[in-house]
LOKEMI-717885 format. One record per residue: residue number from 1; x, z, y of N, C-alpha, C in turn. Coordinates in steps of 0.2 Angstrom, whole numbers, plus 2048, in hexadecimal, padded with zeros to 3 digits. Atoms other than C-alpha are relative to their C-alpha. Layout:
PABA;NUM;X;Z;Y;X;Z;Y;X;Z;Y
...
//
This chain:
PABA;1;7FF;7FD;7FA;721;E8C;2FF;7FC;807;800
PABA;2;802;7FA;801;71E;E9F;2FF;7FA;801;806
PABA;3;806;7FD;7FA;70C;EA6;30A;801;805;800
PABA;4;7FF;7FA;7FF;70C;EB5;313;7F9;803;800
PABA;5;806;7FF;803;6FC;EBF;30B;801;805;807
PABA;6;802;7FA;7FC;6F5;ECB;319;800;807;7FD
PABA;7;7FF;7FB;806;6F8;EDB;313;7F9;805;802
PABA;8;806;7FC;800;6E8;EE2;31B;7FA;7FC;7FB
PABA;9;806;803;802;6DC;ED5;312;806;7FC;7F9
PABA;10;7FE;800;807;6E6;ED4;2FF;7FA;7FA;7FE
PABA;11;804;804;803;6DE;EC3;2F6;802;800;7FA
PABA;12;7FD;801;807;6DF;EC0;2E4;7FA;7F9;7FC
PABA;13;807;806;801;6D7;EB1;2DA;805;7FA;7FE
PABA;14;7FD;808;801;6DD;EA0;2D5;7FC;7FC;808
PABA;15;804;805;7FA;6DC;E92;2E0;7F8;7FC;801
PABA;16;808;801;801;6CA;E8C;2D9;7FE;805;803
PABA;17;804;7FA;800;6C4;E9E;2DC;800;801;80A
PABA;18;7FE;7FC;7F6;6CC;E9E;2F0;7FD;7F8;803
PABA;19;804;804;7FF;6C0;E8E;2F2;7FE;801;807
PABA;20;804;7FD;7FA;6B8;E8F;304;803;803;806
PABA;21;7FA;7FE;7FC;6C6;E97;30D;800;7FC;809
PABA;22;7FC;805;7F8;6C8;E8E;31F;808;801;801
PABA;23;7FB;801;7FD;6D8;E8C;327;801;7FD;807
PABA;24;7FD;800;7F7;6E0;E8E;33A;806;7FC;7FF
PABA;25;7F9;803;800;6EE;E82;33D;803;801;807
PABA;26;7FD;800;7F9;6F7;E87;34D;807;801;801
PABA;27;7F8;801;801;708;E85;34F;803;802;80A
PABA;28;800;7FF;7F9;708;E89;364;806;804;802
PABA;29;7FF;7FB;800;70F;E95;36D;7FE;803;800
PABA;30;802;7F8;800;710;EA8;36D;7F8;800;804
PABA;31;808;803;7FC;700;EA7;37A;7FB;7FB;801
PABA;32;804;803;801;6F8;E9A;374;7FB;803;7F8
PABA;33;801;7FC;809;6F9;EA4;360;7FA;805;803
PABA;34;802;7FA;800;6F3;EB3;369;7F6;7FE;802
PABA;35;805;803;801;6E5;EA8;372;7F9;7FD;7FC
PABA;36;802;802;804;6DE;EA2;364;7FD;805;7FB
PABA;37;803;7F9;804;6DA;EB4;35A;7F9;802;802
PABA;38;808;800;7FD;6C7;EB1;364;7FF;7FD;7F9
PABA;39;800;804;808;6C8;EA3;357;7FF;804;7FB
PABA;40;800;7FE;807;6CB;EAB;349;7FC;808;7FE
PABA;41;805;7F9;802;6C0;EBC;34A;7F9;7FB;7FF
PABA;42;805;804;801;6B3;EAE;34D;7FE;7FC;7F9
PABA;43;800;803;807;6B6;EA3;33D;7FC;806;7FA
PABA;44;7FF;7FB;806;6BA;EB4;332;7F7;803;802
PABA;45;807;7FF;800;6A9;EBB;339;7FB;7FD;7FB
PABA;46;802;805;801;6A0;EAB;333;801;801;7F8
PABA;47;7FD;803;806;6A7;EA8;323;807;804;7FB
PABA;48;7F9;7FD;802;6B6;EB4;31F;807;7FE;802
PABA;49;7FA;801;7FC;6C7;EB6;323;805;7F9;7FE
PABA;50;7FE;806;802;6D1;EA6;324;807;801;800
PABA;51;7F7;801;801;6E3;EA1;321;801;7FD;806
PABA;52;7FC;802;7FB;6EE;E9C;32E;806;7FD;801
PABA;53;7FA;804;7FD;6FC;E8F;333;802;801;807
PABA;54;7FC;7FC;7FC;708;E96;340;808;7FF;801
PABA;55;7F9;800;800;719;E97;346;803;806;7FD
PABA;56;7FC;7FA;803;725;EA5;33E;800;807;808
PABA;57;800;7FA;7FA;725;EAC;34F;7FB;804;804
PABA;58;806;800;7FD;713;EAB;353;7FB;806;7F8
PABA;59;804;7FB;806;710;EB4;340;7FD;807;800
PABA;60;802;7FA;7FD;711;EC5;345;7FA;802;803
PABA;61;807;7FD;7FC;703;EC5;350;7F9;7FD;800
PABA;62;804;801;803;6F8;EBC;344;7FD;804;7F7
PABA;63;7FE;7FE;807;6FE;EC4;334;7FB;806;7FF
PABA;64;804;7F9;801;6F4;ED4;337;7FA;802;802
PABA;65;807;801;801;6E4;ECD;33C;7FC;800;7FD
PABA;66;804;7FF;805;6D5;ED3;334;7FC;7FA;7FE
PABA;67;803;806;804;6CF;EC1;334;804;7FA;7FE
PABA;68;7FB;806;804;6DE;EBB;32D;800;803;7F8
PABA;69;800;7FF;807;6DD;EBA;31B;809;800;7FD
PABA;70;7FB;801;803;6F0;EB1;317;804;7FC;80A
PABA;71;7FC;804;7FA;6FC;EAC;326;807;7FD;7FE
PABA;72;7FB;807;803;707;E9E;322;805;7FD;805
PABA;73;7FF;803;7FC;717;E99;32A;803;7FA;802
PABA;74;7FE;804;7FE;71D;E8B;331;804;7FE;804
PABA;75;7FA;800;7FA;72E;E88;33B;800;7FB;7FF
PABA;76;803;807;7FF;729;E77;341;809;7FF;804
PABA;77;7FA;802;7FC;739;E77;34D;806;804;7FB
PABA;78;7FB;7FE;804;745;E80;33F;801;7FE;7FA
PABA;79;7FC;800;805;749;E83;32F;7F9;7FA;7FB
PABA;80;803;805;805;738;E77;329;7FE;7FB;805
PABA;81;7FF;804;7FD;73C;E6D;336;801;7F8;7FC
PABA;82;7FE;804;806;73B;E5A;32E;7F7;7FD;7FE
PABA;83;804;803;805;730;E4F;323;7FE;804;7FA
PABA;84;7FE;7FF;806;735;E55;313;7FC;809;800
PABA;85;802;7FB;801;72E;E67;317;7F8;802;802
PABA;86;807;801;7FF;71D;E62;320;7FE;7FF;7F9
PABA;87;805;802;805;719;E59;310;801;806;7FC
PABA;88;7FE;7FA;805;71D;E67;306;7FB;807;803
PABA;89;804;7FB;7FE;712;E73;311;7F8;7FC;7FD
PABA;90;805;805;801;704;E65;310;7FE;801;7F9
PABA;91;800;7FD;806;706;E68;2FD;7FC;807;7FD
PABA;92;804;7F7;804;702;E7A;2FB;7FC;801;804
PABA;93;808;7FF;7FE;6F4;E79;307;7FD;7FD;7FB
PABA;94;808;803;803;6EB;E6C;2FD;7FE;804;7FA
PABA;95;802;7FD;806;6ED;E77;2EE;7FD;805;801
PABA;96;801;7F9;7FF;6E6;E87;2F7;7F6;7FA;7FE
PABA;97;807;804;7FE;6D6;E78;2F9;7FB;804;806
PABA;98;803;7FE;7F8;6D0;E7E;30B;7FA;7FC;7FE
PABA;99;809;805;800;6BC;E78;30E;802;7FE;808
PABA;100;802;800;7F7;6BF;E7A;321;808;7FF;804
PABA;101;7FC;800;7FD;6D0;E76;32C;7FF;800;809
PABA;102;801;803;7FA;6D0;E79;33E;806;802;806
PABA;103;7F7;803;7FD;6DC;E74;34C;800;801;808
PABA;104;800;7FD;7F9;6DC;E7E;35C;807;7F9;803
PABA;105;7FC;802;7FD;6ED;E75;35E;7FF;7F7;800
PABA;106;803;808;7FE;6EA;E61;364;805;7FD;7FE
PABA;107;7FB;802;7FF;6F8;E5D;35E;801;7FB;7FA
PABA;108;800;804;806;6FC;E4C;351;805;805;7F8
PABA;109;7FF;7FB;804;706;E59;346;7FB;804;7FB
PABA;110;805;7FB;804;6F9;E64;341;7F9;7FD;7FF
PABA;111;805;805;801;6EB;E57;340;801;7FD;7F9
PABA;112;7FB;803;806;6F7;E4E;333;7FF;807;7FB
PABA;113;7FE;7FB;802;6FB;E5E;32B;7F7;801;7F9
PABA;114;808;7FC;804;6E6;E62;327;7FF;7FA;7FC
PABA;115;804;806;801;6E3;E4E;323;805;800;7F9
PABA;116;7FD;800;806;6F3;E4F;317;7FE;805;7F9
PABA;117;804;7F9;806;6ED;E60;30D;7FA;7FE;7FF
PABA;118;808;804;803;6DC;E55;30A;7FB;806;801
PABA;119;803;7FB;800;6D3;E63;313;7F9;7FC;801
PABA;120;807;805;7FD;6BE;E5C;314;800;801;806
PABA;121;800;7FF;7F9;6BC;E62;323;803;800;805
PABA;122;7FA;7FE;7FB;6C8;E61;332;7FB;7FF;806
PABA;123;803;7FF;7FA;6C1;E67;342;805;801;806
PABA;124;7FB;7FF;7FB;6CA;E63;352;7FC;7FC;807
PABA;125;804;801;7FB;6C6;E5F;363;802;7F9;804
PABA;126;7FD;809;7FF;6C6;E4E;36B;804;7FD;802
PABA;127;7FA;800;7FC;6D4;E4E;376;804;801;7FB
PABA;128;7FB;801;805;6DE;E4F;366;802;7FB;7FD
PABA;129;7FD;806;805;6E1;E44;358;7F9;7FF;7FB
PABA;130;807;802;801;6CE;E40;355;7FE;7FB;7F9
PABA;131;802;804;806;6D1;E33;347;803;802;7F9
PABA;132;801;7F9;806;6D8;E42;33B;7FC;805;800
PABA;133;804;7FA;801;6C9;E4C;33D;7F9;7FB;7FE
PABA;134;807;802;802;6B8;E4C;336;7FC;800;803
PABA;135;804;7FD;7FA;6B1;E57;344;803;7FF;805
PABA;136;7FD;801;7F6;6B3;E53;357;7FE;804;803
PABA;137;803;7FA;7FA;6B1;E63;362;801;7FC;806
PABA;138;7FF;801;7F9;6B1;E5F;375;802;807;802
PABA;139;7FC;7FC;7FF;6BF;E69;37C;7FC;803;807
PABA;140;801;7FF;7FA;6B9;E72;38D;804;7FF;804
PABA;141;7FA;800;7FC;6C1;E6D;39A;801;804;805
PABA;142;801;7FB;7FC;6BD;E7C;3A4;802;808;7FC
PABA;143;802;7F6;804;6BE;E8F;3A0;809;804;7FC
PABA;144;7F9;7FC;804;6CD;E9A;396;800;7FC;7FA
PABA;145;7FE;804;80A;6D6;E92;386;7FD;803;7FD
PABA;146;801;7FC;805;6CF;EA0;37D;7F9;7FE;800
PABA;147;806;800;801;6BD;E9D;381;7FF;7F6;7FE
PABA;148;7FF;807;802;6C2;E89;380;801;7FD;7F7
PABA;149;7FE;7FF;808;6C9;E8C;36E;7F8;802;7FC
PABA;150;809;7FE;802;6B7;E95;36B;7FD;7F9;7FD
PABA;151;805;806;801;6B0;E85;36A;801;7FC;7FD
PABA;152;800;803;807;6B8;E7E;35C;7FD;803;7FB
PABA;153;805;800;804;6AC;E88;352;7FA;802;804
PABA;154;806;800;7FD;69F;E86;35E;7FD;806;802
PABA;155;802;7F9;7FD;6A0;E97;366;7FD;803;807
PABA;156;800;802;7F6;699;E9A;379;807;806;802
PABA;157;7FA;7FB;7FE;6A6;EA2;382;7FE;808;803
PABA;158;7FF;7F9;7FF;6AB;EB4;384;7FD;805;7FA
PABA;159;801;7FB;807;6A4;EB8;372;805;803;7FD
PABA;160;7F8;7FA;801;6B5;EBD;36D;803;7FF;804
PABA;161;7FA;800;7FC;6C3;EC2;376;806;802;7FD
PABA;162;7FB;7FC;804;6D6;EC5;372;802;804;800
PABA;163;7FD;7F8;803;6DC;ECF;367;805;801;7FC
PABA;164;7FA;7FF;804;6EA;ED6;35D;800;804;7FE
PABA;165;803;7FB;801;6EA;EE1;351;809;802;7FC
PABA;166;7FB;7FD;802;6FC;EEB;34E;7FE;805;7FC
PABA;167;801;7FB;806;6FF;EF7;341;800;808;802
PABA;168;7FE;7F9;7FF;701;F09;342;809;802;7FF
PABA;169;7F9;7FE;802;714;F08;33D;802;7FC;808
PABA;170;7FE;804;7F9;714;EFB;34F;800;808;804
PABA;171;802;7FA;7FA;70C;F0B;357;807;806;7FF
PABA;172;7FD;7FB;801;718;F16;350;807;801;803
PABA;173;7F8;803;7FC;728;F0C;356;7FF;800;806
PABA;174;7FF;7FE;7FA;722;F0B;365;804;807;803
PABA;175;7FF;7F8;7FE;71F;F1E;366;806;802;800
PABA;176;7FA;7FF;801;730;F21;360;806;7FE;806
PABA;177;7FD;802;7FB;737;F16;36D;7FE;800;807
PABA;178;803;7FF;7F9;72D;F1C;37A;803;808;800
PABA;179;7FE;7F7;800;732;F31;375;808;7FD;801
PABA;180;7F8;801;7FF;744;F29;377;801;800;806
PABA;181;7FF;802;7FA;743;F22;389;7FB;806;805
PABA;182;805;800;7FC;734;F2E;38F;803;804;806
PABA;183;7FF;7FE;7F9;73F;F38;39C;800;7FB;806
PABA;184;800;807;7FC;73F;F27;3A4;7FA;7FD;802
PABA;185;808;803;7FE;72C;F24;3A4;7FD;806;802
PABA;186;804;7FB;7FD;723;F34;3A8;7FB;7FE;802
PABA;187;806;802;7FD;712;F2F;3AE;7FE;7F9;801
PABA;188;803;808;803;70F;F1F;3A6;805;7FC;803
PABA;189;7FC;805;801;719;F0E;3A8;7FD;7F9;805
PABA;190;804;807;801;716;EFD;3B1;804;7FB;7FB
PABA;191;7FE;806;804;71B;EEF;3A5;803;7FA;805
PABA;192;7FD;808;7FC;726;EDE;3AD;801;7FC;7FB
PABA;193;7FD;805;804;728;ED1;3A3;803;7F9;804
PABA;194;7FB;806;7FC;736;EC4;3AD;800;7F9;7FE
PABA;195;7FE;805;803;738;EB9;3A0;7FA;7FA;800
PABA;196;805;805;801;732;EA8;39B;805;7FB;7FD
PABA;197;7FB;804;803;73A;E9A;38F;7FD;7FA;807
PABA;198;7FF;805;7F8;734;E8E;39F;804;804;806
PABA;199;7FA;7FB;7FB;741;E93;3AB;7FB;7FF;808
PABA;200;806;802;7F8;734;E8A;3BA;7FC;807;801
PABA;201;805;7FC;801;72A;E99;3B5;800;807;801
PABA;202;7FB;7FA;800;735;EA7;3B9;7FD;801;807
PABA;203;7FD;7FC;7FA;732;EB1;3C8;803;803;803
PABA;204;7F9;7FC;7FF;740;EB8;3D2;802;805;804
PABA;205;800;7FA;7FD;73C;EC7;3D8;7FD;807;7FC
PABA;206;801;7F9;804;739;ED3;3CA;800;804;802
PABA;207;7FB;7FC;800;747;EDC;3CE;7FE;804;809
PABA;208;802;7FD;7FC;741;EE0;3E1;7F9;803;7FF
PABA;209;807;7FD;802;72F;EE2;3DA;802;807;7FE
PABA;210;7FF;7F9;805;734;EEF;3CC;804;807;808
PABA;211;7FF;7F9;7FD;73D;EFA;3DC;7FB;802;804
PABA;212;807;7FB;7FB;72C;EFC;3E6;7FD;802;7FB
PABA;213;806;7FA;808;722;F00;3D2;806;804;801
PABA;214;7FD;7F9;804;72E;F0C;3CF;800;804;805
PABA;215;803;7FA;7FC;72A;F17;3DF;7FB;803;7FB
PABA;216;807;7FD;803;718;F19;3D4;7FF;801;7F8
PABA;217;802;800;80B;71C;F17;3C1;80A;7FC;7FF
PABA;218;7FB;801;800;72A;F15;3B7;7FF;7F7;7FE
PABA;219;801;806;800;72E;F04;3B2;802;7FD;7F9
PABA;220;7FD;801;804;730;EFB;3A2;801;7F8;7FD
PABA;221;7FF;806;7FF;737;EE9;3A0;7FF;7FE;7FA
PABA;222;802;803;807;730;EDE;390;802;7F8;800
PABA;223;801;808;803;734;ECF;387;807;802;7FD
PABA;224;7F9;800;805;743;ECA;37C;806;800;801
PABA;225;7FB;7FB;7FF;752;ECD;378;804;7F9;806
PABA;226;7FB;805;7FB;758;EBC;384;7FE;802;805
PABA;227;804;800;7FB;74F;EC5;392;804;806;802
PABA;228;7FC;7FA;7FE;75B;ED5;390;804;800;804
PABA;229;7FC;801;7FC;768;ECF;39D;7FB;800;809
PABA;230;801;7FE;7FB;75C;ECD;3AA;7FB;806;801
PABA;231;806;7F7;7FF;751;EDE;3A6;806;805;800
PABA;232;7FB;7FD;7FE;762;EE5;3A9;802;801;807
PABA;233;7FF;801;7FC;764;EE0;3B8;7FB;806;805
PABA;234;806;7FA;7FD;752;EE9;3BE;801;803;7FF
PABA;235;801;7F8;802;754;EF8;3B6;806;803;804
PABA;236;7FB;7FE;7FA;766;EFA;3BF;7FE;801;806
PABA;237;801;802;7F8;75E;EF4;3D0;7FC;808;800
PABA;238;806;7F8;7FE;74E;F02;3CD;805;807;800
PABA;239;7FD;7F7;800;75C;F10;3C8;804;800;806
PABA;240;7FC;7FE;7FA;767;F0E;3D7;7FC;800;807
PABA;241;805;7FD;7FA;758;F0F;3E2;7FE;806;7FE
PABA;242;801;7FB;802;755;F1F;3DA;7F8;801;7FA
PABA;243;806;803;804;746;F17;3CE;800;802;7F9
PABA;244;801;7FE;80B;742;F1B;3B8;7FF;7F7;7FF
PABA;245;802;806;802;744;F09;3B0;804;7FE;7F8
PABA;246;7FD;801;806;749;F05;39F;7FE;7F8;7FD
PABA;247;802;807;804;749;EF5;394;7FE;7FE;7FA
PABA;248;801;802;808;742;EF0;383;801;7FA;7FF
PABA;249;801;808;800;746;EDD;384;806;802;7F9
PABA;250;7FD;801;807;74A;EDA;371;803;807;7FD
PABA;251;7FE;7FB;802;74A;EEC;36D;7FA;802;7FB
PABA;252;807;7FD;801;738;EEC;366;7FE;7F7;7FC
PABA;253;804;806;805;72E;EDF;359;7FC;7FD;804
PABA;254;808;804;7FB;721;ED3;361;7FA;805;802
PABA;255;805;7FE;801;714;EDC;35A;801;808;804
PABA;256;7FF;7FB;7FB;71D;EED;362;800;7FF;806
PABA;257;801;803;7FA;71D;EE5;372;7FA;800;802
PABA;258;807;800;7FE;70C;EE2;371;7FE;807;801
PABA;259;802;7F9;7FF;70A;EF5;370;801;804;806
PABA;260;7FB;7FE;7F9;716;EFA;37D;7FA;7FD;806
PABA;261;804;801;7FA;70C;EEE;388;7F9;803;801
PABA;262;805;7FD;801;6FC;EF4;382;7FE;808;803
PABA;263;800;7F9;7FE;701;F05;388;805;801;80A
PABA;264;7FE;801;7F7;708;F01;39A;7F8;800;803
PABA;265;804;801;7FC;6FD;F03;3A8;7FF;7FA;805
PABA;266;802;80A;7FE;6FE;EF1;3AE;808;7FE;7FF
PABA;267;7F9;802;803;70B;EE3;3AA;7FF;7FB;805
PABA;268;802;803;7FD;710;ED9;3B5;806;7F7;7FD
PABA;269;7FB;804;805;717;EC7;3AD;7FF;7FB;803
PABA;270;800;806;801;71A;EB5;3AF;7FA;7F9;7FE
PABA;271;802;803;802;70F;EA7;3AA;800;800;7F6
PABA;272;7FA;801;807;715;EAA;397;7FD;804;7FB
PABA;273;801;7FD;807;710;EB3;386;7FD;808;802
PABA;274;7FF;7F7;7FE;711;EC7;38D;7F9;7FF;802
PABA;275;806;800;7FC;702;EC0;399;7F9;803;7FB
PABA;276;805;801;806;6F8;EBD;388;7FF;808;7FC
PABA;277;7FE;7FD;7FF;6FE;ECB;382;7FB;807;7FF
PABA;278;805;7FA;7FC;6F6;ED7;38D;7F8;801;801
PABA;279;80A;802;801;6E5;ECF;38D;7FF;803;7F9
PABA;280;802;7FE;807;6E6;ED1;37A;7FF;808;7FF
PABA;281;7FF;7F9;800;6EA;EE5;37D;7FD;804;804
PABA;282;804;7FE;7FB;6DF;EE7;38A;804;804;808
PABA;283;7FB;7FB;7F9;6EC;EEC;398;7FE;7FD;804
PABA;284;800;804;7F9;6EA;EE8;3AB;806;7FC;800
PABA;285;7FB;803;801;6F3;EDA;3AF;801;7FB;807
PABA;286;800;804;7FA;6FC;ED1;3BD;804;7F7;800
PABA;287;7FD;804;802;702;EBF;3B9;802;7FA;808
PABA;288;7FC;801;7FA;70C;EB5;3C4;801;7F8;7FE
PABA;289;801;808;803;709;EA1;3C4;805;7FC;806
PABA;290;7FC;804;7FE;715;E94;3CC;800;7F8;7FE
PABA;291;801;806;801;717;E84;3C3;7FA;7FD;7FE
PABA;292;809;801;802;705;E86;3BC;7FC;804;803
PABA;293;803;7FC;7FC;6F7;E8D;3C2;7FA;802;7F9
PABA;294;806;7FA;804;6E7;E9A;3BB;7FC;7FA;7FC
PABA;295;808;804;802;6DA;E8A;3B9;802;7FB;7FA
PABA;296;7FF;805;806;6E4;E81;3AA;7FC;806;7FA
PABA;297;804;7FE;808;6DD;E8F;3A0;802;807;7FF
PABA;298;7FD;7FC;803;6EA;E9D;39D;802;803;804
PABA;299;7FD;7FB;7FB;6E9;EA8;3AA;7FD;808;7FD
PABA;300;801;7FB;802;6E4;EBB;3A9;7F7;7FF;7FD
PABA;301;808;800;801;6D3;EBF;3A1;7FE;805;7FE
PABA;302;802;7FA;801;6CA;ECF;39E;7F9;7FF;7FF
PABA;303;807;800;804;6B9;ED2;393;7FD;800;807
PABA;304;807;7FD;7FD;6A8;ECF;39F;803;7FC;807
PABA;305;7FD;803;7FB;6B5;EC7;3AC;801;7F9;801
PABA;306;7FF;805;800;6B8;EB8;3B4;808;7FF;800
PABA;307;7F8;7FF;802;6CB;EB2;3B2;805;800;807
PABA;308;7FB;7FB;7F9;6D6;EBA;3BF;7FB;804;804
PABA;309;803;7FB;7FB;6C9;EC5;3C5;7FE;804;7FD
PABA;310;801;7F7;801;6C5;ED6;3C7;804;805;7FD
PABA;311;7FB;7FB;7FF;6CA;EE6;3C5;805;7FF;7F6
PABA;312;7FC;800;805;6D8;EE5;3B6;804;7F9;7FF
PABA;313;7FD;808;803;6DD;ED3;3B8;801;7FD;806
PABA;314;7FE;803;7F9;6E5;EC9;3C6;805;7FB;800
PABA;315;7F8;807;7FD;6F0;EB8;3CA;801;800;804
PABA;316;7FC;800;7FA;6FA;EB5;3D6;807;7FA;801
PABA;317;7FE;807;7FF;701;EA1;3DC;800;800;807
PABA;318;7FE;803;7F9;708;E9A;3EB;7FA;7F9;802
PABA;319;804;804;7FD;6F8;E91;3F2;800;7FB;803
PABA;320;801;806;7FB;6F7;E7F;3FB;80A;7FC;7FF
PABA;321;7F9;805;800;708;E79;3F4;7FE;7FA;7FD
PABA;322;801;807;802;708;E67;3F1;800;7FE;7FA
PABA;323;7FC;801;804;713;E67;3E4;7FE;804;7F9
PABA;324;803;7FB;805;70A;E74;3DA;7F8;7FC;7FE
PABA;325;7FB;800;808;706;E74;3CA;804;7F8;7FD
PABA;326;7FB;807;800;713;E67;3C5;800;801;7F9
PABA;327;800;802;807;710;E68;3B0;7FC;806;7FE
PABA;328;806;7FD;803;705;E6D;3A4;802;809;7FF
PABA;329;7FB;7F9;801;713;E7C;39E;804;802;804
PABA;330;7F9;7FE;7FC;721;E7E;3AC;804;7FB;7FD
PABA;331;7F9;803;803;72F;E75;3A9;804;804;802
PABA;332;7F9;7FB;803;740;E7C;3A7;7FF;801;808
PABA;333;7FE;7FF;7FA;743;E7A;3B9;7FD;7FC;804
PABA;334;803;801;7FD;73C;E77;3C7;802;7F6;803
PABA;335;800;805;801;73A;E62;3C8;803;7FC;807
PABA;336;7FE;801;7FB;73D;E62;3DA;808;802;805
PABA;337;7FB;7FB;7FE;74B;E6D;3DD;800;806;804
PABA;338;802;7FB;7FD;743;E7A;3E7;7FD;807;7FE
PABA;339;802;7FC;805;739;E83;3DD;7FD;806;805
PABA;340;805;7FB;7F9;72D;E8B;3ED;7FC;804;7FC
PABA;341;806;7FE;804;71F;E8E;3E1;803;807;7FD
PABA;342;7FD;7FA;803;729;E9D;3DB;805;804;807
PABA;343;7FD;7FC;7FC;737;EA0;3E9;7FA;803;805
PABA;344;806;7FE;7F9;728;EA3;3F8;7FA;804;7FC
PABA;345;802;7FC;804;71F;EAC;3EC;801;80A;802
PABA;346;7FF;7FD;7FF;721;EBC;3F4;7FE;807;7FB
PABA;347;802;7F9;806;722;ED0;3EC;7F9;803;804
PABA;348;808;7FD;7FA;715;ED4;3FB;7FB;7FF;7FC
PABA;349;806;803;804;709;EC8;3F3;7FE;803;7F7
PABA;350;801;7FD;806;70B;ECE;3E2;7FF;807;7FE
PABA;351;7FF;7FC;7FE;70B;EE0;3E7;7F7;801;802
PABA;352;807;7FE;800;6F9;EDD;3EE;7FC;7FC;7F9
PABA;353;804;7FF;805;6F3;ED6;3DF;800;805;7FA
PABA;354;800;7F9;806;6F8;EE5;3D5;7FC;803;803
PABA;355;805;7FB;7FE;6EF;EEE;3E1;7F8;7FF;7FF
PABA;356;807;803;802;6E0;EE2;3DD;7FD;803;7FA
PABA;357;802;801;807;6E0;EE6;3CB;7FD;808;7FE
PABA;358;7FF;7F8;801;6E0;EFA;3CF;801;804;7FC
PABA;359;7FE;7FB;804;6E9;EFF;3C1;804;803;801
PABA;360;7FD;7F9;7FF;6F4;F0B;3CA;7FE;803;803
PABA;361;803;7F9;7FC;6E7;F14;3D5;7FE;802;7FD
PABA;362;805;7FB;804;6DF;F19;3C6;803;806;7FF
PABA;363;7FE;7FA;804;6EE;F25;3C3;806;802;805
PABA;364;7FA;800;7F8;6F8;F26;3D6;7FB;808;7FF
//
């Protein structure tokens, strides 16, 4: 099975000689990957840069970390989907001889994975699969993922924060695709990210939102290319109210994505990946909760800050529903058949939390 060497951090050596190595196994999603990058500057600090288990889609936004050594993929739902391919990944770890494994993800997968590759060490946290590890962390049950992940190498929280670290060829592309559109942006951009693979999760008023931002800034819709139909919709709605709004859904790499947001004056998103994102790139941000709420973990967060407060960072949920939060992730659709938690969700409400976050008065 071929590993993808970091091309910032070149290793060379035999396998005796890469003795000591740790390794990340996280197979999550997109916003769990990016959460975890606190992990991994922590480890690589300590000990040097580690190797990494990941998905093919979550690679990009480890591949180019400075405390990744080697990013390794794994397409657990695709094409090494199966028996036959785990044992075969399990293989060429035990040959790499890792000292240390550890397993942000709770999951019996990745537990198996570290106990199969005969790693000595496996550090994972209780609420997982406790009788494949060596080490027992205690998971917090309070606080951000990021600073909860922390604590698998017994870090306190807010020592590291997310980060992402794109190339200058990501900066470039963007640039490129921002000098293509810029008569459309003029005086900086908000960011909207619509999407969500939880459909519960979806907010349905972009498209009125994006026509009151695009009075003040132009407007620029993110996420992928399955998202291009409905960031068509809003960019049509803002042009026929006399509004600047373009699309990048699957017009741009992950890792370009992360730039684009990076370079927006606030993004306003979904419960979903972009949220994470924006924390790693340090954008103001306004995220928009429904079937879940802030207190599971994965709401905004900003250095020095508490999570959803202060200036650069804001949520915003329908209060005192009964019915809310109805799962850990969203489900596809709303369980009930209503789905209040999102339609009553008004653009007003969403509207003063942008104001909360004050990243358009800096530049009104």
């Amino acid at each position: 099975m071929p590993f993808q060497r970091n091309p910032v951090l070149q290793t060379t050596g035999s396998a005796h000689e890469r003795v000591g190595t740790a390794l990340v196994i996280q197979t999550a999603f997109l916003g769990d990957v990016v959460l975890t990058t606190p992990l991994l500057e922590a480890l690589a600090r300590r000990a040097g840069p580690v190797d990494v288990v990941t998905t093919p889609a979550a690679l990009p936004l480890v591949a180019t970390h400075p405390g990744v050594r080697r990013a390794i993929p794994y397409d657990k739902r695709g094409q090494d989907r199966g028996m036959a391919p785990f044992l075969a990944l399990a293989r060429a770890l035990r040959a790499e001889r890792y000292e240390a494994a550890y397993l942000p993800h709770r999951s019996l997968r990745s537990g198996a994975l570290a106990w199969l590759a005969r790693i000595p060490r496996r550090i994972g946290f209780h609420d997982g699969w406790p009788l494949l590890y060596t080490e027992v962390r205690r998971r917090p049950a309070d606080g951000h993922e990021s600073d909860r992940l922390l604590a698998l190498a017994g870090e306190p929280p807010r020592s590291f924060a997310p980060r992402l670290w794109p190339t200058p060829a990501d900066a470039a592309a963007v640039d490129s695709w921002l000098d293509a559109v810029q008569g459309s942006l003029d005086g900086g951009f908000v960011a909207l990210a619509p999407g969500s693979i939880w459909g519960a999760k979806r907010w349905p008023y972009y498209r009125e939102l994006a026509e009151q931002l695009a009075r003040r800034a132009g407007i620029v819709v993110v996420g992928g290319a399955e998202d291009a139909s409905l960031a068509s919709e809003i960019t049509a709605a803002v042009g026929r109210s006399g509004g600047r709004a373009v699309s990048a859904c699957g017009r741009l790499t992950l890792r370009q994505s992360a730039v684009l947001i990076g370079r927006a004056r606030l993004l306003v998103t979904n419960d979903s990946a972009p949220l994470h994102l924006a924390t790693a790139m340090g954008t103001p941000v306004v995220a928009v909760f429904g079937p879940t709420i802030p207190e599971f973990g994965f709401g905004p967060l900003r250095e020095g800050e508490g999570e959803g407060e202060g200036e650069g960072a804001a949520s915003v949920g329908l209060v005192g529903l009964a019915c809310r939060p109805c799962s850990d992730h969203g489900p596809r659709a709303c369980p009930l058949g209503h789905h209040r938690c999102m339609r009553e969700l008004s653009v007003d409400r969403v509207l003063a939390a942008i104001e909360e976050t004050g990243a358009l008065r800096r530049r009104d």
